[in-house]
C-alpha positions as CSV (number, residue, x, y, z in Angstrom):
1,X,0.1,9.5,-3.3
2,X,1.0,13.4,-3.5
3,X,4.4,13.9,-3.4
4,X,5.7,16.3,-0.5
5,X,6.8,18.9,-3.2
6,X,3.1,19.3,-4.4
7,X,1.9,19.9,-0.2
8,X,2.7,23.2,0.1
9,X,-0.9,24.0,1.3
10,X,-0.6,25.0,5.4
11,X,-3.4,23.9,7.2
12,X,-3.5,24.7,11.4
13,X,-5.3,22.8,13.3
14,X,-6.2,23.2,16.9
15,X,-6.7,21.1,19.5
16,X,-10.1,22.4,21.5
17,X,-9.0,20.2,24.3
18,X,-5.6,20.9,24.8
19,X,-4.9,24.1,22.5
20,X,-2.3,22.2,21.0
21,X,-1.7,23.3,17.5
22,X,-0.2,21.9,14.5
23,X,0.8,22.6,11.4
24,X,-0.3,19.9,8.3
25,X,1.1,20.2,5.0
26,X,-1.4,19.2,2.1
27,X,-1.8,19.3,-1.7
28,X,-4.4,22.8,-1.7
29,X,-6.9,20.9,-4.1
30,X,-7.2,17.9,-1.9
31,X,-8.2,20.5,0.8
32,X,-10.7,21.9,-1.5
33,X,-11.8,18.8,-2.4
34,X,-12.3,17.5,1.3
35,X,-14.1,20.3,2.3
36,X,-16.9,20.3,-1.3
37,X,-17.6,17.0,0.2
38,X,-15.3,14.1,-0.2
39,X,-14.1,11.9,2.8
40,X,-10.9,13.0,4.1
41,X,-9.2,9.7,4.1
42,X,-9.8,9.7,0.5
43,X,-8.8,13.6,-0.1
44,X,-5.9,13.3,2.1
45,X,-4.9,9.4,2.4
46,X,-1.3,10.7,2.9
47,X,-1.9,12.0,6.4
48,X,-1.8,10.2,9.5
49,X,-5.4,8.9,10.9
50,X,-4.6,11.4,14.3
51,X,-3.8,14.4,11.4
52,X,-7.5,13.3,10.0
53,X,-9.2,13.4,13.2
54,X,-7.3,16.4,14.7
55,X,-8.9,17.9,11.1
56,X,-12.3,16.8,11.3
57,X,-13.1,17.5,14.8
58,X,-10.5,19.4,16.1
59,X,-9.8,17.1,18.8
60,X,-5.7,15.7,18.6
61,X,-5.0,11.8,18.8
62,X,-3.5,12.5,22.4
63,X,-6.8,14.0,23.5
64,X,-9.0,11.3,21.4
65,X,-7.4,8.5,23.2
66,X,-8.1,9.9,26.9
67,X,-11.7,10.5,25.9
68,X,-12.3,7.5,24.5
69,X,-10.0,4.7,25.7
70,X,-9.6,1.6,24.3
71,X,-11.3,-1.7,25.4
72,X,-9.0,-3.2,28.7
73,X,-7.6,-6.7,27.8
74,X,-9.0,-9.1,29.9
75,X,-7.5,-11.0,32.7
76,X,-5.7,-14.1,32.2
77,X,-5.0,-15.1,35.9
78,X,-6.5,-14.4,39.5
79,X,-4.5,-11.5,40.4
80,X,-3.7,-9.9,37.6
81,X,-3.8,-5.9,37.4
């Protein structure tokens, strides 16, 4: 894992759904590396999956969720909302 003191690289991402934009801090040769080729999650395993998505296809984890929802549990009883 890269320590915090060696992710001094500022990376802004934003949002094209929402315009929200954040700031990610990573190691500057990771970023390099990521964007030669390898998979983010093994350039960057320190960030969060939503940091890795909201870098990949500029979309945030907020705006992910609403686009693609999860599956609805099912219903255990007659009735049930």
């Amino acid at each position: 894992m890269v320590a915090m003191a060696e992710r001094q690289f500022r990376v802004y991402a934003t949002c094209n759904k929402c315009s929200e934009t954040e700031c990610l801090l990573v190691d500057r040769q990771d970023f390099i590396d990521w964007r030669e080729g390898k998979c983010i999650q093994d350039a960057m395993p320190y960030l969060s999956v939503d940091e890795r998505e909201l870098m990949i296809s500029r979309i945030c984890g907020d705006c992910f969720d609403k686009i693609f929802p999860g599956p609805t549990p099912p219903k255990m009883f007659e009735g049930d909302e």
